[in-house]
C-alpha positions in Angstrom: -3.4 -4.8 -20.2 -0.3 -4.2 -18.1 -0.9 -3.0 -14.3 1.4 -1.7 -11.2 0.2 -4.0 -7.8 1.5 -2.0 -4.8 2.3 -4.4 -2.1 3.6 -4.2 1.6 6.4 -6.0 2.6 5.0 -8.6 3.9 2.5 -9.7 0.9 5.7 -9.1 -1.2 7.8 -11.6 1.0 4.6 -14.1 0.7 4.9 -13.4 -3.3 8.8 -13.7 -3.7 8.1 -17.4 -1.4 5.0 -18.9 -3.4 6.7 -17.7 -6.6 10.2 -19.7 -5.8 8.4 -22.8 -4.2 6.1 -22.9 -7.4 8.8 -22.5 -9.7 6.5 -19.8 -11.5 6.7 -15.9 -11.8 5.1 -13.3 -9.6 3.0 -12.3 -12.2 1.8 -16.0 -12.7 1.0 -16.4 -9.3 -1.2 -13.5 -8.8 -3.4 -14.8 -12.1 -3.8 -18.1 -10.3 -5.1 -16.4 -7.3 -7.4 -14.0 -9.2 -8.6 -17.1 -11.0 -9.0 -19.4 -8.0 -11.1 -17.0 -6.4 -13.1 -15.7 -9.2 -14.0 -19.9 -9.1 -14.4 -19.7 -5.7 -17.2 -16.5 -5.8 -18.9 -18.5 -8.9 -19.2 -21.6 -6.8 -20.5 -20.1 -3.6 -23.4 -17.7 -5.7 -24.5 -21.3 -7.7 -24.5 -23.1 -4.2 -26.9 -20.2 -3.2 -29.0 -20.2 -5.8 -29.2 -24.2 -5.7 -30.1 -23.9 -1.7 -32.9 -21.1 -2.9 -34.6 -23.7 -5.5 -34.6 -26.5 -2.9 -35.8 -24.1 -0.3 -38.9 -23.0 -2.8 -39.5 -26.3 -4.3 -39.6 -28.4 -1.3 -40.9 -25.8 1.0 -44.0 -28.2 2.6 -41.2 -31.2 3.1 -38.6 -29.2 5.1 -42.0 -27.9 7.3 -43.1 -31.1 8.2 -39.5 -32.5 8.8 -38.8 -29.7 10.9 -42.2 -30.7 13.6 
């Protein structure tokens, strides 16, 4: 699906330099950074929901520890 990204001048200029240090297209770097953070949102929600299982499981241990 083709799509028009409207950018100021100064995420443009950060574009045009990742893009030439890179060696890759604009249109390359912009995937990587959707997909990097997508990865980033999916780590961060499975970190929670780890933290939320130890928190329920071990709910009498971290009590104690804490007095």
């Amino acid at each position: 699906m083709a799509m028009n990204l409207r950018l100021d001048t100064e995420h443009e200029e950060l574009l045009d330099a990742l893009a030439a240090q890179e060696r890759r297209t604009k249109t390359e770097i912009v995937k990587i950074a959707i997909e990097e953070r997508a990865a980033k949102a999916d780590k961060s929600t499975r970190t929670r929901a780890i933290f939320e299982r130890i928190m329920q499981e071990d709910a009498e241990l971290l009590d104690a520890l804490s007095k």
